[in-house]
LOZATOR-519117 format. One line per 2 residues: number of its first residue (from 1); their letters; for each residue x negated, y, z of N, C-alpha, C. Coordinates in Angstrom, 2 decimals. Last residue first. Example, Ala and Ser with C-alpha at 12.3 -4.5 7.8 and 13.67 -1.06 7.14 Angstrom:
2) sa) -12.85/-2.25/7.08/-13.67/-1.06/7.14/-12.90/0.03/7.87 | -13.19/-5.69/7.80/-12.30/-4.50/7.80/-13.20/-3.30/7.80 .
END
This chain:
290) xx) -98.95/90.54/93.74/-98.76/89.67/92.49/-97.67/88.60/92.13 | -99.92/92.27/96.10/-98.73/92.17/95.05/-99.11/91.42/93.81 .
288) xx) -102.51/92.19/98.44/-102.54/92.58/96.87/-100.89/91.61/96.25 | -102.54/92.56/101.87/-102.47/91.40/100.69/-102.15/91.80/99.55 .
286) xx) -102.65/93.89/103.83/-103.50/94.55/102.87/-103.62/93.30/101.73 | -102.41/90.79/105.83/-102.57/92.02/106.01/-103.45/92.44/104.50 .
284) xx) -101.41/88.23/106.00/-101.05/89.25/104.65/-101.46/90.77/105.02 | -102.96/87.36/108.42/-103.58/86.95/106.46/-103.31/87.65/105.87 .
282) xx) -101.90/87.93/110.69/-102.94/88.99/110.08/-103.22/88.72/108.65 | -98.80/88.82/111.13/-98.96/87.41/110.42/-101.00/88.36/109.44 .
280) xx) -97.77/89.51/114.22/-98.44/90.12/112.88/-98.93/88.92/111.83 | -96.96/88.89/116.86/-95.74/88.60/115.57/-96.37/89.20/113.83 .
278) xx) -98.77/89.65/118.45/-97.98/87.86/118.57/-97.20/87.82/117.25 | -99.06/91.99/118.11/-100.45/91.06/117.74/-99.91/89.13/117.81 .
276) xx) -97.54/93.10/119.36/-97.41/93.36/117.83/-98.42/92.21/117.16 | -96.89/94.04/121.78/-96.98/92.36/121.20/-97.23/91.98/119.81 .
274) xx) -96.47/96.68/121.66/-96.83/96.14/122.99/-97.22/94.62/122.77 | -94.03/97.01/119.74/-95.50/97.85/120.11/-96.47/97.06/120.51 .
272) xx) -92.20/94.74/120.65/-93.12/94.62/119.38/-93.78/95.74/119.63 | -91.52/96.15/123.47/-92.13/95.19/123.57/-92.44/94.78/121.65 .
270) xx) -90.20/98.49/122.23/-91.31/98.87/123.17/-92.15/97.80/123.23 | -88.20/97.67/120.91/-88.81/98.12/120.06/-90.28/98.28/121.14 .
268) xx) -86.52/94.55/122.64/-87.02/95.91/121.88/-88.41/96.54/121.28 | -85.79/91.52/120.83/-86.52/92.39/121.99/-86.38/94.04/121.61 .
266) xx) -82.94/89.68/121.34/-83.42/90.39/120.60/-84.90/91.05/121.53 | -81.74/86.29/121.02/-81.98/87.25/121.82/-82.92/88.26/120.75 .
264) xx) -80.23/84.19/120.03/-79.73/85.44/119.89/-80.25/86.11/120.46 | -82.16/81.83/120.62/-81.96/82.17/119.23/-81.42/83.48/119.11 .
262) xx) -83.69/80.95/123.54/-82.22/81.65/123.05/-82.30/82.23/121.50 | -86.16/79.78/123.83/-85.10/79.08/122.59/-83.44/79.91/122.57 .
260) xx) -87.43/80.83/125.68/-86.64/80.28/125.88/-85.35/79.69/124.77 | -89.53/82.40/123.57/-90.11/80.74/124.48/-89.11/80.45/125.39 .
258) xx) -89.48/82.83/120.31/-88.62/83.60/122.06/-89.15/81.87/122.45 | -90.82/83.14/118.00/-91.75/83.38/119.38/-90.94/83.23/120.45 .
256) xx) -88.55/83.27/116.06/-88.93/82.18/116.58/-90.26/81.95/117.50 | -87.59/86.03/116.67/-86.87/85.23/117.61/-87.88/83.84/117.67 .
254) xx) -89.71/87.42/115.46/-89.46/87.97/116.88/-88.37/86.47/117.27 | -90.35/86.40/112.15/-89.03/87.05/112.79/-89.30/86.73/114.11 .
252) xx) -93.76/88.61/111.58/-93.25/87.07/111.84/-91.89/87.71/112.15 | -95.01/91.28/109.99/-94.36/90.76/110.77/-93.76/89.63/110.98 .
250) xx) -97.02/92.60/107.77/-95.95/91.83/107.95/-96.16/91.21/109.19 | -98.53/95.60/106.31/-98.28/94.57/107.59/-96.94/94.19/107.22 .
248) xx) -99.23/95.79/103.34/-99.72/96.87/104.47/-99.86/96.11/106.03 | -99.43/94.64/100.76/-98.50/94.57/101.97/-99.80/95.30/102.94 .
246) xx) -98.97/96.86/97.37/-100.01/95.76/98.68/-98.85/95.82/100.00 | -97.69/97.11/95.45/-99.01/97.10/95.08/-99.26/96.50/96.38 .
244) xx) -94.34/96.84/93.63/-94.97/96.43/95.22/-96.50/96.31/94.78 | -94.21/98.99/91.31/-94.56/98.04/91.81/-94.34/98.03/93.11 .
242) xx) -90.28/101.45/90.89/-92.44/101.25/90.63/-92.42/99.72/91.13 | -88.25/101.80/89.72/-89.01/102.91/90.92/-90.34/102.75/91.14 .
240) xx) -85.65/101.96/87.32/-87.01/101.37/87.96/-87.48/102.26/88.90 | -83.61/103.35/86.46/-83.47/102.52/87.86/-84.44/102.24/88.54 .
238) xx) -84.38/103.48/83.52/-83.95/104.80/84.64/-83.96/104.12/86.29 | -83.96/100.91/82.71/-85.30/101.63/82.77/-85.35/102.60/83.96 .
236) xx) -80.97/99.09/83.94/-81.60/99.99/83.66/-83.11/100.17/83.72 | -80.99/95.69/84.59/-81.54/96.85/85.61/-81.69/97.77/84.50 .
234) xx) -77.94/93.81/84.14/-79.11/94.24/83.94/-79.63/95.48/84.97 | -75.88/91.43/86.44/-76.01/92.01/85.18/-77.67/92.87/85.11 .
232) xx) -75.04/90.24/89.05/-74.58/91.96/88.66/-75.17/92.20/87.43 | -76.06/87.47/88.54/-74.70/88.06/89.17/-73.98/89.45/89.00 .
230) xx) -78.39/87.57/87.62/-77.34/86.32/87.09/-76.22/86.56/87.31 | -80.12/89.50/88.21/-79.07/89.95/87.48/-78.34/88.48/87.08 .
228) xx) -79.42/88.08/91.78/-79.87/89.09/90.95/-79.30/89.20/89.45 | -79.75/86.92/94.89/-78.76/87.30/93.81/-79.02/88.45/93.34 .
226) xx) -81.27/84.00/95.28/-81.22/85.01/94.67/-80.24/85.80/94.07 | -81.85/80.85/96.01/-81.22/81.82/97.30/-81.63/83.68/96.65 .
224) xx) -82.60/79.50/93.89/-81.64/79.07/94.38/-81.17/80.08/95.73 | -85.31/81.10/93.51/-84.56/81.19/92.73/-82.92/80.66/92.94 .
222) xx) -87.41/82.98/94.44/-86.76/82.24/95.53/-85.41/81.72/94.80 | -88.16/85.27/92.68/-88.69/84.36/93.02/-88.26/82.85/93.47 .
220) xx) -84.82/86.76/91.13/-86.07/86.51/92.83/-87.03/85.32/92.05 | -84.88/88.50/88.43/-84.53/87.04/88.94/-85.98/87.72/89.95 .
218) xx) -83.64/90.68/85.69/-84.76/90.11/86.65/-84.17/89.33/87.75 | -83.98/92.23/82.06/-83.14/91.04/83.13/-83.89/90.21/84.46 .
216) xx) -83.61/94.96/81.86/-84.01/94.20/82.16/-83.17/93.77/82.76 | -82.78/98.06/78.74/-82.81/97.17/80.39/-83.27/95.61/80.23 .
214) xx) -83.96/99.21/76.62/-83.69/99.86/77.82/-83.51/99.49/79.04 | -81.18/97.24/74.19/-82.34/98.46/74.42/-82.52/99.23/76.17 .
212) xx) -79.77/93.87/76.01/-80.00/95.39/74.60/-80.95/96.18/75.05 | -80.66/90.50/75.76/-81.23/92.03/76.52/-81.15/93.19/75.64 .
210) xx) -78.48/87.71/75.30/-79.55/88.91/74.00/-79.68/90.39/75.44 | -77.84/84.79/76.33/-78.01/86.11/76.59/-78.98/87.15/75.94 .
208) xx) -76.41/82.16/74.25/-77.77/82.71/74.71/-77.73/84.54/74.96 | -74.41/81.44/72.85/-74.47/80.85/74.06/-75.53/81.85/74.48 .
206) xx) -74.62/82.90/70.58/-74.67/81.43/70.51/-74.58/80.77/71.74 | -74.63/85.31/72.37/-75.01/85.01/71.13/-75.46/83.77/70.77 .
204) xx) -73.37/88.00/74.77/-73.69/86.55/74.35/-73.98/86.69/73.02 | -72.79/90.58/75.64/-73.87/90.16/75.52/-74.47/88.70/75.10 .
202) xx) -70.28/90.41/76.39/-70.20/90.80/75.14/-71.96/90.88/74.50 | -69.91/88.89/78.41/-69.15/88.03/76.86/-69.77/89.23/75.99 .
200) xx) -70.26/90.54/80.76/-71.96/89.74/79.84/-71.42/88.97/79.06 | -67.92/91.85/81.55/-69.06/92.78/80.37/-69.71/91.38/79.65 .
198) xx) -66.69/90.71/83.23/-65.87/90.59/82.06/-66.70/91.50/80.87 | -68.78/90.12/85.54/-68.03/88.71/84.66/-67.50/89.50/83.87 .
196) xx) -69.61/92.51/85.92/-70.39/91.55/84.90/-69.76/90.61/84.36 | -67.36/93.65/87.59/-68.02/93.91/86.36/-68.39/93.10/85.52 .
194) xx) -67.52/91.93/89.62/-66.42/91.45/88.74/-66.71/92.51/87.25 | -70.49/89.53/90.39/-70.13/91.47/90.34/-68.40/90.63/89.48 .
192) xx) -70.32/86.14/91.25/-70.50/87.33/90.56/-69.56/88.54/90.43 | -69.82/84.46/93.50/-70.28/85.70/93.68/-71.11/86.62/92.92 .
190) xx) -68.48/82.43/92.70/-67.31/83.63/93.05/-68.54/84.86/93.51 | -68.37/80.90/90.10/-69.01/81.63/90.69/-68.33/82.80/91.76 .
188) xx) -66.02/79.74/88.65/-66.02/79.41/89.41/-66.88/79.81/90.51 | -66.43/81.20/85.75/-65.43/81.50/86.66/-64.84/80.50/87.96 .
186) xx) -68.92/81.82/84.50/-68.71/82.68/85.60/-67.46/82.17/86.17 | -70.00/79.32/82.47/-69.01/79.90/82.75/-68.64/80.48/83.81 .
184) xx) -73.60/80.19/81.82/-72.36/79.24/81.56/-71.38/80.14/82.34 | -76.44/81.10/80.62/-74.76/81.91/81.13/-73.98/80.80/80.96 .
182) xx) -77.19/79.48/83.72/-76.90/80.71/83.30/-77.52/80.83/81.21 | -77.85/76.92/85.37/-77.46/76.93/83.64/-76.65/78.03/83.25 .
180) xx) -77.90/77.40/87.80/-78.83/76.60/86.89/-78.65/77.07/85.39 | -75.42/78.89/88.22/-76.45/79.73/88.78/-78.18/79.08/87.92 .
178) xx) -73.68/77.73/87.49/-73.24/78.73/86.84/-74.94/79.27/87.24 | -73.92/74.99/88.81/-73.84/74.51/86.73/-74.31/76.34/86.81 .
176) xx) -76.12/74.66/91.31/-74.83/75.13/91.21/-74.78/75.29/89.21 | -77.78/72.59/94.09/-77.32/72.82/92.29/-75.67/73.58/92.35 .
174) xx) -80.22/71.35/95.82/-79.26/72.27/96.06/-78.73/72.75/94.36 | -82.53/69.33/95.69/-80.53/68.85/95.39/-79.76/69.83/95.66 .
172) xx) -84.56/71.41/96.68/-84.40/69.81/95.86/-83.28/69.84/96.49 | -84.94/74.84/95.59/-84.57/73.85/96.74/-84.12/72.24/96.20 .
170) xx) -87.47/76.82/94.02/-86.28/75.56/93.87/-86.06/75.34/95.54 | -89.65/79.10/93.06/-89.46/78.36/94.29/-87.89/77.77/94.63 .
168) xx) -92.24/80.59/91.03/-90.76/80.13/91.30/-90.36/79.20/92.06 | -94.54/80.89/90.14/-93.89/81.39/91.75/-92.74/81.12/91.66 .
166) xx) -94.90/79.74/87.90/-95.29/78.97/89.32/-94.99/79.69/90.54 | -93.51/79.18/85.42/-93.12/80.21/86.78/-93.92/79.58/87.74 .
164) xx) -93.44/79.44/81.75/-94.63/78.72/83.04/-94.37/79.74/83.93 | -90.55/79.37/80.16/-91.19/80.33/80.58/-92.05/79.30/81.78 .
162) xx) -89.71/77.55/76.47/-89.84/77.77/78.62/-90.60/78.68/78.75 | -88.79/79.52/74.43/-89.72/79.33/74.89/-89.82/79.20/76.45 .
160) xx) -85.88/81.18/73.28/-86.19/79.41/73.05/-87.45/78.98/73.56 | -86.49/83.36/74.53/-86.44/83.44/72.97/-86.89/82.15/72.69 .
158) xx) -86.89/81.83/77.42/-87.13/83.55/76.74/-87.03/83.30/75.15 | -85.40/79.94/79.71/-86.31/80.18/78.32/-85.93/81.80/77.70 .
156) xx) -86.00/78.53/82.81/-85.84/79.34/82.11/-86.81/79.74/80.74 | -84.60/75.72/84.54/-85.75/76.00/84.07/-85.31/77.12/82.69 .
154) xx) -82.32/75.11/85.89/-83.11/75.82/86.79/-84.40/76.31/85.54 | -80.84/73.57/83.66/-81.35/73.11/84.76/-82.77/73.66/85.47 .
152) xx) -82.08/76.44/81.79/-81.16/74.80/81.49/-81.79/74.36/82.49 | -80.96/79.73/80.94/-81.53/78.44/81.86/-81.12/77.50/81.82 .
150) xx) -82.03/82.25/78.82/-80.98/81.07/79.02/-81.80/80.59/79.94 | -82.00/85.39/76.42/-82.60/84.52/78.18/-81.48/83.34/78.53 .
148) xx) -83.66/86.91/74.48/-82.97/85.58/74.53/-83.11/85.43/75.58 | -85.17/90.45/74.16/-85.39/89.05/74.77/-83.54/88.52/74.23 .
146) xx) -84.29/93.01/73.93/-84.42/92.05/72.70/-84.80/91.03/72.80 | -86.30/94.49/77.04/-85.63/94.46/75.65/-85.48/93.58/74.71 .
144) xx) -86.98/91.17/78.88/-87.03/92.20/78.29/-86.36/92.53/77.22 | -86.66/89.34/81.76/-86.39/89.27/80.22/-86.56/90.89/79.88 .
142) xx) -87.85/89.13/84.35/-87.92/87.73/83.43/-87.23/88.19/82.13 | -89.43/90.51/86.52/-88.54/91.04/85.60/-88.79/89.88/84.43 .
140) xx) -88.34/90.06/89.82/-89.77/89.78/88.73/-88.64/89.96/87.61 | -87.53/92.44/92.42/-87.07/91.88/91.87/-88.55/91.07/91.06 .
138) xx) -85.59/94.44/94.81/-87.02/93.64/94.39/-87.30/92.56/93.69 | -83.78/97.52/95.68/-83.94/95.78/95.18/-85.28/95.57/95.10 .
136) xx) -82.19/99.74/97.19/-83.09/99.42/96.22/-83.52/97.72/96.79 | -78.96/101.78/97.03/-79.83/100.34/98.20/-81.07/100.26/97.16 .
134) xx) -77.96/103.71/95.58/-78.49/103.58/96.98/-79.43/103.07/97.86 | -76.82/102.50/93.69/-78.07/102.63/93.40/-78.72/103.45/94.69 .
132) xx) -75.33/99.79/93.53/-75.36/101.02/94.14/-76.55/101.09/94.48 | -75.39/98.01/91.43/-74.13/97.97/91.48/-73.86/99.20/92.42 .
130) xx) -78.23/98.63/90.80/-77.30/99.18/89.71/-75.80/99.15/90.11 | -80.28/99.13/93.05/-79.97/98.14/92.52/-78.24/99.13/91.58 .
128) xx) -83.53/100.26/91.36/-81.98/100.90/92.36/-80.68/100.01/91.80 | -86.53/98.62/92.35/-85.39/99.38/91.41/-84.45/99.35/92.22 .
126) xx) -89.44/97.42/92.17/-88.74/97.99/92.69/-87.77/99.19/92.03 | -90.58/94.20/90.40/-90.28/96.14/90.21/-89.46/95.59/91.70 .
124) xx) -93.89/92.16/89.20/-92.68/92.61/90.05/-92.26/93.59/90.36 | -93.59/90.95/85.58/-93.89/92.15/86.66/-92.82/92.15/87.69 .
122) xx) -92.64/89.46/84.00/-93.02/88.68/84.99/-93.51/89.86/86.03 | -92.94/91.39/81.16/-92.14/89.87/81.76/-93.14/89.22/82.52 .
120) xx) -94.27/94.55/81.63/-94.28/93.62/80.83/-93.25/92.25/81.41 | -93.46/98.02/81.10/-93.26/96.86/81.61/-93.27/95.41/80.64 .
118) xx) -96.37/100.45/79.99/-95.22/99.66/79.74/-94.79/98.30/80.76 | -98.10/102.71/82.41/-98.39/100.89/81.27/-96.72/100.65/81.54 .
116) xx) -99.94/105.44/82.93/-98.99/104.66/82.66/-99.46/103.45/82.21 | -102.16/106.50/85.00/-102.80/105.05/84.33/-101.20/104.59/84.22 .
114) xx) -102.45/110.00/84.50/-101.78/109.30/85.27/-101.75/107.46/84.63 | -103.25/111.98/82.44/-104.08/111.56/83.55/-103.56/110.64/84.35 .
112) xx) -101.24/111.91/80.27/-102.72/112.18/80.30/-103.57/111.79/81.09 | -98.85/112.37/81.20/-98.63/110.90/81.21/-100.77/111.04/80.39 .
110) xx) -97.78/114.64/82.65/-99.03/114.21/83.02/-99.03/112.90/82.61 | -95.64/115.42/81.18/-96.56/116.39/80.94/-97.71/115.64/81.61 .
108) xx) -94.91/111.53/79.95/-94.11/113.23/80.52/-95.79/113.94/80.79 | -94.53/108.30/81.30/-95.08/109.44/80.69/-94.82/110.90/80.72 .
106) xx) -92.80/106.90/83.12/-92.13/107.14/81.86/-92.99/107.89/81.28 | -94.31/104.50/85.65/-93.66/106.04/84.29/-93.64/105.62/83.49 .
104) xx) -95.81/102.29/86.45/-94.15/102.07/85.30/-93.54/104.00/84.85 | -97.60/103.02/88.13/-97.66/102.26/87.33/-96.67/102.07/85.82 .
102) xx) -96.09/105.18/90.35/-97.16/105.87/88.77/-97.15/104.39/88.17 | -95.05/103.82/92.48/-94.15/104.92/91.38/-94.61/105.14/90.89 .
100) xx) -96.60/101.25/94.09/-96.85/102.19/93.57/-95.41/102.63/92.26 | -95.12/101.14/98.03/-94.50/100.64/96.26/-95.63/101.88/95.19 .
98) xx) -96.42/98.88/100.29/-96.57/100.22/99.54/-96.14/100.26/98.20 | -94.24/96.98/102.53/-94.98/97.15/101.14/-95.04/99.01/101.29 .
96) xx) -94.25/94.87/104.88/-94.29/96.30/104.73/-94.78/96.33/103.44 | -92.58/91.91/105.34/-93.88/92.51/104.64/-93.29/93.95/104.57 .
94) xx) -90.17/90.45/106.76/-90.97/90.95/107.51/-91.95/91.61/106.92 | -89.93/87.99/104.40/-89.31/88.41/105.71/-89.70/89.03/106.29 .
92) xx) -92.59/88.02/101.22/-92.03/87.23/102.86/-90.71/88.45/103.74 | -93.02/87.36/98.75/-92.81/88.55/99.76/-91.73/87.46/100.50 .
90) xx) -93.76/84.63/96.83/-94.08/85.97/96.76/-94.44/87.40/97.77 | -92.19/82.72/98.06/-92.76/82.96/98.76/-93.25/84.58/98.59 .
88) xx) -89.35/85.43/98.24/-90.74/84.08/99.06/-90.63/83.07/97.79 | -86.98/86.77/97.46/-88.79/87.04/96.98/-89.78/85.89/97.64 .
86) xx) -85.91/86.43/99.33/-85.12/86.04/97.76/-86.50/86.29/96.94 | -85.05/86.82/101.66/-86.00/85.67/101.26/-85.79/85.38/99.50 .
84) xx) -85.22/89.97/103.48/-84.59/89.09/102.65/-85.45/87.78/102.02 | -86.42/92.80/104.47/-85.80/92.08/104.88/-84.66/90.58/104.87 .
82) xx) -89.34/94.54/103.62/-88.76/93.26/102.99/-87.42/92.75/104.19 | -89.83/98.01/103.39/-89.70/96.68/104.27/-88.90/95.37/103.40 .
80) xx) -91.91/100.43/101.65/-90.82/99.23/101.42/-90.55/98.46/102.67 | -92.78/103.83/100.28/-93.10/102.80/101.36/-92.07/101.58/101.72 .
78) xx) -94.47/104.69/98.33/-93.40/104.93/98.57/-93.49/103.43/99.59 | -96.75/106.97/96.11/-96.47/105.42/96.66/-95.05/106.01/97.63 .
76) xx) -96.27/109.08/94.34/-97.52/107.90/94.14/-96.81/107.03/94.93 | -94.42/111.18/94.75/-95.01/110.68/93.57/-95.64/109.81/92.83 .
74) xx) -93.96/111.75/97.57/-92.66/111.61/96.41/-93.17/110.68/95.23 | -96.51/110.99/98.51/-95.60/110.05/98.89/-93.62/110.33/97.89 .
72) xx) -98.06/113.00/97.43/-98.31/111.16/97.42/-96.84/110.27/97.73 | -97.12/115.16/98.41/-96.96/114.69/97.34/-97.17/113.46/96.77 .
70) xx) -97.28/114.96/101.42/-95.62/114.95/100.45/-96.07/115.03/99.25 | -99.98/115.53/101.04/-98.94/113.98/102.30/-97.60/113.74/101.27 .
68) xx) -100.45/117.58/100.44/-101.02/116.70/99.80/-100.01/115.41/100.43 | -99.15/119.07/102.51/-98.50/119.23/100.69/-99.05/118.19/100.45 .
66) xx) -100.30/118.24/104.31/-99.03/117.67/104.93/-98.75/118.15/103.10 | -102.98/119.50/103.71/-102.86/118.11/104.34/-101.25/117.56/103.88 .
64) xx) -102.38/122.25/103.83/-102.58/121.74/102.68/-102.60/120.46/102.96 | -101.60/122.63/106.62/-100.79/123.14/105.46/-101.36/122.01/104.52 .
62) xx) -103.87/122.16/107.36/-103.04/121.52/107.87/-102.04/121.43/106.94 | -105.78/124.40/106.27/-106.27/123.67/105.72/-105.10/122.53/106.45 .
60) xx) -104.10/126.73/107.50/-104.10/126.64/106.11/-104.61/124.94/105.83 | -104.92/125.96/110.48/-103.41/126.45/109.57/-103.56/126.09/108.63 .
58) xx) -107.79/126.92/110.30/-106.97/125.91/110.65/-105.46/125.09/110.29 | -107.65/129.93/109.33/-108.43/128.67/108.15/-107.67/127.42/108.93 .
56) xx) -106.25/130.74/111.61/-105.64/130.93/110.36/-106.01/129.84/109.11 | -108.31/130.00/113.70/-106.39/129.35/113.40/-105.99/129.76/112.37 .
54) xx) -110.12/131.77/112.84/-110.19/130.45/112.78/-108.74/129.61/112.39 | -108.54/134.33/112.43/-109.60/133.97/112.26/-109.65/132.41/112.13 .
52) xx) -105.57/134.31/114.73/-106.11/134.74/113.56/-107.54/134.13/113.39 | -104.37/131.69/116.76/-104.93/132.84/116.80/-105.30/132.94/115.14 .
50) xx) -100.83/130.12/115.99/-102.54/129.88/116.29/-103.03/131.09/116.27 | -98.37/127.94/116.88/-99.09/129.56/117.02/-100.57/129.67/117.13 .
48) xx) -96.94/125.66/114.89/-97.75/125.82/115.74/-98.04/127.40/115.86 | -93.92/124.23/114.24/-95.03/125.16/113.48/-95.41/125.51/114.74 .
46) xx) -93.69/120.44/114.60/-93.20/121.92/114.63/-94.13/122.98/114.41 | -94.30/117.95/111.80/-94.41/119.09/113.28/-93.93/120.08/113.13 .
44) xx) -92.42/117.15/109.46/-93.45/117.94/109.78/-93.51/118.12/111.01 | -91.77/113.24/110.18/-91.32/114.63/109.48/-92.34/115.37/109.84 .
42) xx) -92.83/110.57/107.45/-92.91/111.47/108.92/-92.55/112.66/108.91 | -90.40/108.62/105.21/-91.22/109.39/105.65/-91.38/110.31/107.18 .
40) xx) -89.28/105.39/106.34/-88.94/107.04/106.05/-90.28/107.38/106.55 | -88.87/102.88/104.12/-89.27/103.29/105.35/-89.55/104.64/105.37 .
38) xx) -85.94/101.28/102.64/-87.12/102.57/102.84/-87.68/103.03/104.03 | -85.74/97.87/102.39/-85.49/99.05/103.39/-86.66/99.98/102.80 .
36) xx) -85.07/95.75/99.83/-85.71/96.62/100.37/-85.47/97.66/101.13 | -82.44/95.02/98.80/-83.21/93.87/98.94/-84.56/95.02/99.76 .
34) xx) -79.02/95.48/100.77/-80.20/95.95/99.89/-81.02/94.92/99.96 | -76.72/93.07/100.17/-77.31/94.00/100.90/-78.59/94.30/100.43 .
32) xx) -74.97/90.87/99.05/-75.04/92.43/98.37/-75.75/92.88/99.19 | -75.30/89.30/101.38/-74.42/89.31/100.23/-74.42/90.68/99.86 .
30) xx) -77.53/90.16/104.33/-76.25/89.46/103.76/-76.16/89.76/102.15 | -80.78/88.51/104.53/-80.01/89.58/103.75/-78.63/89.02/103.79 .
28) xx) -81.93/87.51/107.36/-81.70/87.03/106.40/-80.55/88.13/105.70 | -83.60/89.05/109.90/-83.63/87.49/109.54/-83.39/87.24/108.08 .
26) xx) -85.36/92.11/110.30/-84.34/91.45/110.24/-84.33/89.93/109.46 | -87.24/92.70/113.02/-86.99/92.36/111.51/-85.69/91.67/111.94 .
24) xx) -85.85/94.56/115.58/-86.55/93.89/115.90/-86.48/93.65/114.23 | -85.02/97.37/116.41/-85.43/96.51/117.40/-85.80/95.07/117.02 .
22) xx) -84.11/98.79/114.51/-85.51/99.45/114.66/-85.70/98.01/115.81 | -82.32/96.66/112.06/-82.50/97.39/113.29/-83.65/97.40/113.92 .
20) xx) -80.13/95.88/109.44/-82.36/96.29/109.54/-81.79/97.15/111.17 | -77.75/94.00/109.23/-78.09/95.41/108.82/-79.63/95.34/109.84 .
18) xx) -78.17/91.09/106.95/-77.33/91.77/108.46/-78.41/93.34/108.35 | -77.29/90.70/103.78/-78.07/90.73/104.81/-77.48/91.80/105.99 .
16) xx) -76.27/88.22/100.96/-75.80/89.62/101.73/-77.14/89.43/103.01 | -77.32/86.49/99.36/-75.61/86.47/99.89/-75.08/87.79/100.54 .
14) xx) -78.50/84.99/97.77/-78.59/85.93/98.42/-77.20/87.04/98.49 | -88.42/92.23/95.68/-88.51/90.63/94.17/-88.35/91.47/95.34 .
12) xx) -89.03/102.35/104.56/-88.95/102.91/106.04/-89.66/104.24/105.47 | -86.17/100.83/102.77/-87.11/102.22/102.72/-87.39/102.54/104.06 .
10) xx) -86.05/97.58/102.19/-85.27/98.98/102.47/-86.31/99.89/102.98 | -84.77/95.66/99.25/-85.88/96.09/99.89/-85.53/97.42/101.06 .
8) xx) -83.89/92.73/98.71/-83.69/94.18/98.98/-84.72/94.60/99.43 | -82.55/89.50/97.18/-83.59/90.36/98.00/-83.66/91.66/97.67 .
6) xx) -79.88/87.99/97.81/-79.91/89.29/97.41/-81.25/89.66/97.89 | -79.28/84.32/97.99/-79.50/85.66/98.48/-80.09/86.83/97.81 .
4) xx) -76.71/82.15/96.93/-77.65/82.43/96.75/-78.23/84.22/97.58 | -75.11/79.39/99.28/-75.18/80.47/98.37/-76.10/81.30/98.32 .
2) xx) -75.16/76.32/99.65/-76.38/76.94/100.06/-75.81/78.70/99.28 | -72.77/74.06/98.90/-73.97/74.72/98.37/-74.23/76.02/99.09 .
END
């Protein structure tokens, strides 16, 4: 069996993933590896010398540009790479996301002007994945506070009610009893957290997983190549970080363009500049998160 993958996200919704290098996407998440890359913010220029009078209003109004820059970007959006399949179809291998951070506040002195909304089941979050809250994840959030969550042969129920997934995405004859028919017995799973295996007995209740106050239970898309809370357990509230609101650009993986079929070859970063138009997949361009 096929073991399941970890989608991550990493900052410029699964087994692990090979580490994100500026030279080319990366293929497939190893085992625990983040489900999202952060894509880093731009740093400031260096401070410029400008004459008085004009350069001064110049200055100032640059100034205020680069506060306004850093505040969007601590506060409002936040920027994602997908390097994992644990979200496909949903989020592809290669999607640049903009994460909105205002949808899911917590409220607080501006919860007045700012369009909070409670999390609902089936939202897709970006969160710190809990076993290290370092890496951040991507996840659809399939159980909520005081939810029931069970699966009987791949198909999941919320308080005894199948749940309708049409983004949910099976592999035909790939089956594992612990990963289908969660919570059955962790102890042939070998790639559950060793936390979780000896915590989620105390979360049972007739067989059926009860969600206490405050956290979520969330599952990839990509449901046979996911490792999410079936394996490390719940996501804290505190953890959450916001939506994926739009793909910005995605990228095809660079190797299956190589027109000598060397599978290990890499390009550099100069040639995707320079080709960007061979590996841009234009449909998801500015494609809306759902």
């Amino acid at each position: 069996m096929t073991g399941p993958e970890e989608n991550t996200v990493s900052s410029p919704v699964e087994m692990g993933e090979p580490a994100v290098e500026t030279q080319a996407p990366p293929a497939v998440e190893q085992q625990l590896g983040p489900d999202v890359s952060e894509v880093p913010a731009p740093s400031a220029p260096p401070p410029v010398a400008v004459a008085r009078g004009n350069g001064e209003t110049l200055l100032q109004s640059f100034l205020s540009i680069i506060v306004i820059v850093l505040f969007v970007i601590t506060f409002i959006v936040q920027a994602f790479q997908i390097p994992s399949e644990s979200m496909e179809k949903t989020l592809l291998i290669g999607d640049y996301l903009l994460v909105d951070k205002v949808h899911f506040g917590q409220g607080g002195i501006l919860s007045w002007l700012l369009p909070y909304r409670e999390l609902k089941r089936g939202d897709i979050v970006v969160f710190h994945y809990p076993v290290d809250p370092s890496q951040h994840f991507v996840k659809r959030v399939v159980g909520l506070p005081g939810d029931k969550i069970r699966l009987r042969n791949k198909t999941v129920f919320a308080n005894e009610t199948p749940l309708q997934e049409d983004y949910a995405v099976h592999v035909p004859g790939d089956r594992s009893f612990y990963r289908d028919n969660f919570p059955s017995d962790p102890e042939f799973a070998n790639e559950v957290d060793s936390h979780w295996r000896s915590e989620m007995s105390q979360y049972l209740e007739d067989g059926v997983l009860v969600v206490p106050a405050n956290m979520y239970f969330v599952m990839g898309d990509n449901r046979d190549h996911s490792l999410d809370s079936r394996y490390w357990g719940f996501v804290p509230r505190e953890n959450i970080v916001g939506r994926p609101l739009v793909v910005y650009l995605s990228l095809r993986n660079q190797q299956d363009d190589n027109a000598d079929g060397s599978n290990g070859k890499l390009f550099n970063s100069g040639r995707l500049l320079t080709h960007v138009w061979q590996f841009a997949r234009w449909d998801r361009m500015f494609h809306l998160v759902r």
